[in-house]
Structures are given as C-alpha cells and as structure tokens.
C-alpha positions as CSV (number, residue, x, y, z in Angstrom):
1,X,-11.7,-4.9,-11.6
2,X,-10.5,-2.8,-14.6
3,X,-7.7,-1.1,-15.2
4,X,-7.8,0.6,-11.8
5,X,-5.6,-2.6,-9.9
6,X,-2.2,-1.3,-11.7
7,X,-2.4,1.8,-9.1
8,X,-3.7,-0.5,-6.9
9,X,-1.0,-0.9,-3.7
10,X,2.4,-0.8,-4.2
11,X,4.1,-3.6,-2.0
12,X,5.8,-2.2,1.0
13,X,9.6,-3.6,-0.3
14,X,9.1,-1.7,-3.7
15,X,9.1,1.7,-2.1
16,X,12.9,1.4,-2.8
17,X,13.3,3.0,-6.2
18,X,12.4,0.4,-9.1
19,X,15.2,-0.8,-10.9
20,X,14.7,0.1,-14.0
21,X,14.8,-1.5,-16.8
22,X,14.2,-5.2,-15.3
23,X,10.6,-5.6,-15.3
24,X,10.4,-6.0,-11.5
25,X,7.8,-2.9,-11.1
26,X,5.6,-4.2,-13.5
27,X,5.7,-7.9,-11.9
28,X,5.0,-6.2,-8.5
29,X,1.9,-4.8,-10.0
30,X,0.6,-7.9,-12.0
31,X,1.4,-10.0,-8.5
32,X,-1.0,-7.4,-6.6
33,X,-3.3,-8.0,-8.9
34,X,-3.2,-11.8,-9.1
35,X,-2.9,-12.0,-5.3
36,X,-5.4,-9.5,-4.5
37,X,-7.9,-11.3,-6.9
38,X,-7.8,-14.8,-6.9
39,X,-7.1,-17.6,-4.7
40,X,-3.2,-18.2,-3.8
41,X,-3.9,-21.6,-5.3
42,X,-4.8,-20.1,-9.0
43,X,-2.2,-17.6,-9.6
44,X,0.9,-19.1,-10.9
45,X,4.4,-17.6,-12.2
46,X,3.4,-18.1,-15.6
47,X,0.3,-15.6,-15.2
48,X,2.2,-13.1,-13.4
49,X,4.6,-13.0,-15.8
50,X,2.3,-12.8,-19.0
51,X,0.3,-10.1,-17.0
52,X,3.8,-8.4,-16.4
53,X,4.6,-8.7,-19.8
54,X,7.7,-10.7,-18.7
55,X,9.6,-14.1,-19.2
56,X,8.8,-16.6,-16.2
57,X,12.3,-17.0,-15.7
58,X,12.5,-13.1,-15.3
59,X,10.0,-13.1,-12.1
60,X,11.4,-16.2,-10.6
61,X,15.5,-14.4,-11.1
62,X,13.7,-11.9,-9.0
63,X,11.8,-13.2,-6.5
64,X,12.1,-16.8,-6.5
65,X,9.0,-18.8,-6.1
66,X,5.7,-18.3,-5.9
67,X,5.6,-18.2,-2.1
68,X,8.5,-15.5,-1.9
69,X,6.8,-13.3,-4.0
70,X,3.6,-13.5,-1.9
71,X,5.2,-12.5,0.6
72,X,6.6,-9.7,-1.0
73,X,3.6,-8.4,-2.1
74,X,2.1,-9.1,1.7
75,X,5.1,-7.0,3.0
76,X,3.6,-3.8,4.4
77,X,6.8,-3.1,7.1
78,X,8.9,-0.3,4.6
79,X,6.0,1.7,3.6
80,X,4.6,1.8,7.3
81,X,8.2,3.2,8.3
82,X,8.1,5.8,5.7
83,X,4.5,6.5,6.7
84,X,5.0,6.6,10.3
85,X,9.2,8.4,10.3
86,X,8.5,11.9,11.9
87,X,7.3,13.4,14.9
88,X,4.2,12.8,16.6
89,X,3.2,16.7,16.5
90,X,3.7,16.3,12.8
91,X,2.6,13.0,11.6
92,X,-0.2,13.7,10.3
93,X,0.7,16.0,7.7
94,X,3.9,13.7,7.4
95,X,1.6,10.9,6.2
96,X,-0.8,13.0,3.9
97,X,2.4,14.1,2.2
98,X,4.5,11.3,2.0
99,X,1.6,8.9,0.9
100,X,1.1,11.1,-2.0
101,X,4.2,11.6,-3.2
102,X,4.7,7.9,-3.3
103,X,1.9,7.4,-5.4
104,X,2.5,9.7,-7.7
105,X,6.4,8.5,-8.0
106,X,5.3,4.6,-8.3
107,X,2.1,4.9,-10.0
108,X,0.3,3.1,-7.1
109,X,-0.6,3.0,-3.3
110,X,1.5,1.6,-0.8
111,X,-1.3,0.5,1.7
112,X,-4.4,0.3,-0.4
113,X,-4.1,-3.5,-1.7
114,X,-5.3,-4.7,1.6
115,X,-8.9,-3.4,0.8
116,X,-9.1,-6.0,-2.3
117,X,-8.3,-9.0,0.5
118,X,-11.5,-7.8,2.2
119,X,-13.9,-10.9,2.7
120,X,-12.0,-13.6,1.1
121,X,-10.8,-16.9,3.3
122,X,-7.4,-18.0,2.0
123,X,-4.4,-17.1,1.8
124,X,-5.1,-13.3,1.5
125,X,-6.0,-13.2,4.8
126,X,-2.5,-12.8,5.0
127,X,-2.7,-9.2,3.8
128,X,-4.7,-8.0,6.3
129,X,-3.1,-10.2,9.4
130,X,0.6,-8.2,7.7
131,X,-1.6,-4.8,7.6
132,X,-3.1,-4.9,11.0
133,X,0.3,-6.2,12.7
134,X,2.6,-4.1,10.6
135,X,0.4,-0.7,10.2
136,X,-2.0,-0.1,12.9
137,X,0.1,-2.0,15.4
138,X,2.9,-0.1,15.0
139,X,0.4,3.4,15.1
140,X,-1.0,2.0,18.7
141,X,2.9,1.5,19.9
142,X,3.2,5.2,18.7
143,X,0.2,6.5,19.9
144,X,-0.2,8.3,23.3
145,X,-3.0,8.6,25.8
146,X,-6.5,6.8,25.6
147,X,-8.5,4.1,22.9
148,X,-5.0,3.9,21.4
149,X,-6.4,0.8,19.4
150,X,-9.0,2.7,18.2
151,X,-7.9,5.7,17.4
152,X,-4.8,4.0,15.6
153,X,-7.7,2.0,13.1
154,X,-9.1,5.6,12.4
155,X,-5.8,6.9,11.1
156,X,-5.2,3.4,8.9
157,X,-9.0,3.7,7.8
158,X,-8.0,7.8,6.9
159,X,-5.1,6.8,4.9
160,X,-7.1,4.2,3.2
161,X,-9.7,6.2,2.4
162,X,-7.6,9.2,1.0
163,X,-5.6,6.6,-1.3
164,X,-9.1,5.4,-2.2
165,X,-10.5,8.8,-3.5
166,X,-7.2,9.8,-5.3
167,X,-7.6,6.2,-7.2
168,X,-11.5,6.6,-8.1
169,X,-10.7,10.7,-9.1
170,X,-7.4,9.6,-10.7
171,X,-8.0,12.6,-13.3
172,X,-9.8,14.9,-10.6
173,X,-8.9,17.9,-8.2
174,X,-6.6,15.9,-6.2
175,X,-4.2,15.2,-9.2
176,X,-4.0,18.8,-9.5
177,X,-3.3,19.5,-6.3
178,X,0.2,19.5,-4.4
179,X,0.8,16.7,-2.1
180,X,0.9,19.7,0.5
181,X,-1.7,21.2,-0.5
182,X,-3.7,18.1,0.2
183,X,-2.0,17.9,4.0
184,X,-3.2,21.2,4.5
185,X,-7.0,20.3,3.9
186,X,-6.7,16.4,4.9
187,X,-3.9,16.1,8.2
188,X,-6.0,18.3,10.6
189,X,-8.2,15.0,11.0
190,X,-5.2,12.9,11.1
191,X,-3.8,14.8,13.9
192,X,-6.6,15.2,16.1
193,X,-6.9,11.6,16.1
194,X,-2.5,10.5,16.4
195,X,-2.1,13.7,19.5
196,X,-5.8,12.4,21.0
C-alpha cells in the first residue's frame, strides 16, 4: 500500500492521548504497518524504527521487544470499550461518533488494521482472532434478542466499512462533515441492527 497505512488502524492501547514528543505515535503507526504487511518473521525493531523515524533503542524503551509490541498493535480491548461505553438505545450513534472523532484526533482508525490481516496464515491471524474475541464478542454479550452473532458481525462489518470510506475519501464529503452529522445519516443502520 501507499501512503494510506499511516491512517491505517490505530492500536486499541494508543487511544490514550500520545505522549508527545517521544516518538511512540509514530512507532505505533510504522508497527501497523510492518505487522499488517509482512510476515511477523520479517519485521524487525530496526525497520520499525527507521520507518518511525526513530532510534531502535527508542521503540524497545517503549515497548520492549518485538513480541510486546505485537501485541500492542494486536490489542483491540480499549478502543472496543470506548466504541461500545453507552446505552444500548444509543449505541449506534455512540459508535458513529466516537469512531470519528478518534480518527480525526489520532490521524488513524482504531479497528480498521484488521482488514490488512485478511487472508494471510501467520502470525496476523492474531489480529483477527483479538478482533473477533475483543469486538464482535463483546457486541454479542451486549446484544439482545435473536441471531445475536450475526447481527453483532453486521455492526463490526458497519464500523469497518465507514472507517474504510472515510480512509479512501480522506479529502471528500465526510472530512467535511461533523462526526454528528455523520451519526445522523450513518447510526440509523447501526441501531436497527444493535436494538434487533
């Protein structure tokens, strides 16, 4: 991919505010990338840091090794309690806004990296076991009534797609629009499918 990975998925522990000054937001983003892209085997410290635009050391004071950081970047849990924090009547429009306003804050999507571990057989897998047992398991505990399971994949698939389209029209309507704004036209479907 081109330039479009750095707004790629945020990992789930960064959704605390960056500190700044440190480097640590822009070795989140160059580990997505690495992760997302090639085999767990490849990427090394050394490339996440040049990527970052940091010293090795610098990653490794912050994360540790490679494995920790991996894990960090495969850590979905924060962002899905953010995503998921209000009441079932008003979820929907909850998520629409609050997914937004994230990604305009950190420059990236806090759910969307899964997509780029799509059809690959190591370690990324990871990603999408942490997704589905993070995101939509926790939306089928929270769901009521019938096809929980289902419906619950629909609302992750919605919030994937919506991050999606604001990534591929980075410089279109929806930039110009107000994260509730965008609730108003995009959480109706998102509720009809959390209320059943």
């Amino acid at each position: 991919m081109s330039g479009s990975e750095a707004t790629v998925p945020v990992p789930s522990s960064s959704l605390a505010p960056v500190e700044q000054g440190t480097g640590r937001d822009a070795i989140l983003r160059a580990a997505r990338r690495a992760f997302t892209q090639r085999p767990y085997a490849e990427v090394t410290i050394r490339g996440i840091a040049a990527d970052a635009g940091v010293s090795p050391s610098l990653v490794v004071k912050h994360f540790g090794r490679k494995e920790e950081l991996f894990n960090t970047v495969a850590d979905f849990g924060p962002a899905a309690e953010e995503l998921f924090d209000a009441p079932l009547d008003m979820l929907g429009r909850h998520m629409v806004v609050t997914l937004v306003r994230r990604r305009r804050e950190l420059k990236s999507d806090p759910l969307l990296r899964v997509v780029f571990s799509l059809g690959n057989q190591d370690e990324r897998s990871l990603l999408r076991d942490r997704f589905h047992e993070q995101v939509t398991e926790a939306l089928i505990a929270r769901l009521p009534g019938r096809e929980r399971a289902l419906r619950a994949e629909l609302i992750a698939g919605h919030l994937l797609g919506l991050g999606a389209t604001l990534s591929l029209h980075r410089d279109g309507a929806g930039s110009l629009a107000t994260p509730e704004h965008l609730a108003d036209l995009y959480a109706p479907a998102l509720q009809t499918l959390i209320t059943g």
